[in-house]
Structures are given as structure tokens and as C-alpha cells.
Phi, psi and omega in degrees: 000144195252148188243111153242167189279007153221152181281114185264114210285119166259139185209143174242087190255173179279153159201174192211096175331126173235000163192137210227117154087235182263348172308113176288144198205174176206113171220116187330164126185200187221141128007101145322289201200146170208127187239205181273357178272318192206163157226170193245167184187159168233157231201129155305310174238166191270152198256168159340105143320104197094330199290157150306143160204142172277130176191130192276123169279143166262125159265105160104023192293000188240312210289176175267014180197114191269136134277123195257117162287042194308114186226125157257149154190199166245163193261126172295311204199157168207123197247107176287131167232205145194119176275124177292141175113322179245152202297184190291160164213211191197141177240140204233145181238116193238128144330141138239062166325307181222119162236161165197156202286137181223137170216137175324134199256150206260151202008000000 
């Protein structure tokens, strides 16, 4: 049985690449799993191997006032998967080295 060392959530949120190596990007995905270390995702594109990436969670995102999970790290793994019906995609293993909280400023 594999043992890790944080306890891993499964939550399926909205997310958003906003930067893969040095490269600024805007690339879609959604949440797999999330622990205090890392989170798994899926992804439209495979991001740098190793590489740093920046990349925003939507939290309470149904709710009345969404909070934005802004996280840096780094990528572990990048996976080709394909979901029938849809063009290829990547299951992403991400670092969450550094975060912070971003909220919507109300009107």
C-alpha cells in the first residue's frame, strides 16, 4: 500500500495555468486531488517538465463571493490522457510551494 506523507483531498475545482516555465499562458483545467503539498490536474496543454508553473484554483466558486487560490511550484509529472470524444489532454502532478489567497473586491 503507498503511504504519503499529506493527506490528499479529492476536489474537482475549476483552474487556470497563468504561467508554465517563463512563458505567460492562460490554459484551462480542473482539479483531480489536492494536498498541502501539491495538487494532480488536468490540463489542454503539457506544461515544461520541472519546469516552474504558476497556476489559480477557484474556491467557493458556485457560492456568493469565489475565492482565488493563487499557487506556485513546480511540475513533477505530465501525462497524456484522452477522454472520448475530446482532443488529448495531460494529467499534471504539481508542487504548491507558495500561495495566497486573492478575493474578488465586491463592486
Amino acid at each position: 500500500m503507498e503511504q504519503r506523507r499529506t493527506r490528499r483531498f479529492k476536489l474537482q475545482l475549476p483552474l487556470s495555468i497563468t504561467r508554465s516555465g517563463s512563458e505567460r499562458v492562460t490554459v484551462s483545467g480542473q482539479t483531480r486531488n489536492i494536498s498541502s503539498s501539491g495538487v494532480l490536474f488536468t490540463s489542454e496543454r503539457e506544461p515544461d517538465l520541472g519546469g516552474p508553473i504558476e497556476y489559480m484554483i477557484i474556491l467557493n466558486h458556485e457560492g456568493p463571493q469565489p475565492v482565488t487560490l493563487r499557487c506556485m511550484g513546480k511540475v513533477l509529472r505530465a501525462e497524456p490522457t484522452f477522454a472520448t470524444g475530446h482532443s488529448a489532454s495531460f494529467q499534471v502532478a504539481a508542487t504548491l510551494e507558495r500561495y495566497e489567497f486573492l478575493r474578488e473586491r465586491a463592486g
